[in-house]
C-alpha positions in Angstrom: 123.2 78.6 -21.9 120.5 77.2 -24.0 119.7 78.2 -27.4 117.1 77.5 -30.1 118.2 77.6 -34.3 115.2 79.0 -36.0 115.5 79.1 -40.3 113.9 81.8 -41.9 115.1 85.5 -42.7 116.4 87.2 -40.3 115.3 90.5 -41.5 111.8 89.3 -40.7 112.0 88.9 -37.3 110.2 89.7 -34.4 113.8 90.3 -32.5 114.0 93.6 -31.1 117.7 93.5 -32.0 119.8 92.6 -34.7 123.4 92.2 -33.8 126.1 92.0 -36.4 129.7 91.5 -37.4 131.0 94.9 -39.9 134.0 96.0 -40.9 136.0 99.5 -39.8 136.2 100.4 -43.5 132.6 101.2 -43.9 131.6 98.8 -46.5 128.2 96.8 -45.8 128.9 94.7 -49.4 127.8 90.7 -48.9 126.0 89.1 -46.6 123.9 89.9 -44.2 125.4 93.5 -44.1 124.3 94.0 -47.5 120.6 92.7 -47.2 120.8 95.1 -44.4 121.6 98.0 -46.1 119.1 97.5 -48.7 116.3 96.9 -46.8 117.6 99.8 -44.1 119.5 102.2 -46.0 119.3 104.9 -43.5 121.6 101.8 -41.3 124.2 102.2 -44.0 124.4 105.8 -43.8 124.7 106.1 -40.1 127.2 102.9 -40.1 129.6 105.0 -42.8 129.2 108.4 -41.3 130.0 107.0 -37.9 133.4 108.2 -36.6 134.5 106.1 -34.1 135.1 103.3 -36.0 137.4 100.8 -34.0 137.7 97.4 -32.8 135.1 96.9 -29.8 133.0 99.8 -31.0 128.8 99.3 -31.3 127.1 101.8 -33.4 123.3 100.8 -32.7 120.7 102.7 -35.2 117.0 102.2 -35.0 114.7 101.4 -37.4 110.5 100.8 -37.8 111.5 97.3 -36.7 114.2 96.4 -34.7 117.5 97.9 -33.3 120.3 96.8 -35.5 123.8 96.5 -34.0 126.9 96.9 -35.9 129.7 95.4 -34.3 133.2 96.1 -35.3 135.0 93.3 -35.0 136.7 93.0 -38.5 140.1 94.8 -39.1 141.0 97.3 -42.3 141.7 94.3 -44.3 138.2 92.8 -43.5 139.9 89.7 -41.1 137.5 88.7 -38.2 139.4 89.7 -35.1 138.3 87.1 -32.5 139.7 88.9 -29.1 137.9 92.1 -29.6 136.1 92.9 -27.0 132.9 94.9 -27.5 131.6 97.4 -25.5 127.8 97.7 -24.7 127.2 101.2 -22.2 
């Protein structure tokens, strides 16, 4: 598969999706989580409130300008866990 490495911010662009790495504790502090969550709060607040918080889990939320993506593939002690497998329905 081919792919292309554009610079520039990522919150600016034309993508219809975001996808992204979060954590099952409900923290969106550094990174690109937290640019995130400033620019889109109402992302941060669907991301805490959302229940099902495990490896593999997507919790997509909508905004004016893209879909953003939260994939949880860090564990409760913020490690990256390589072999989980997300689940797109």
């Amino acid at each position: 598969m081919a792919y292309k490495i554009i610079k520039g911010d990522l919150l600016e662009t034309n993508a219809d999706i975001i996808c992204h790495q979060v954590n099952l504790q409900g923290v969106m502090g550094g990174g690109l989580a937290l640019s995130i969550a400033r620019k889109y709060p109402n992302v941060n607040k669907v991301y805490k409130d959302y229940k099902q918080k495990k490896l593999g889990e997507v919790c997509m939320v909508y905004t004016d300008d893209f879909i953003v993506a939260n994939c949880f593939s860090q564990t409760e002690d913020f490690n990256t866990d390589y072999k989980a497998k997300l689940c797109i329905v």
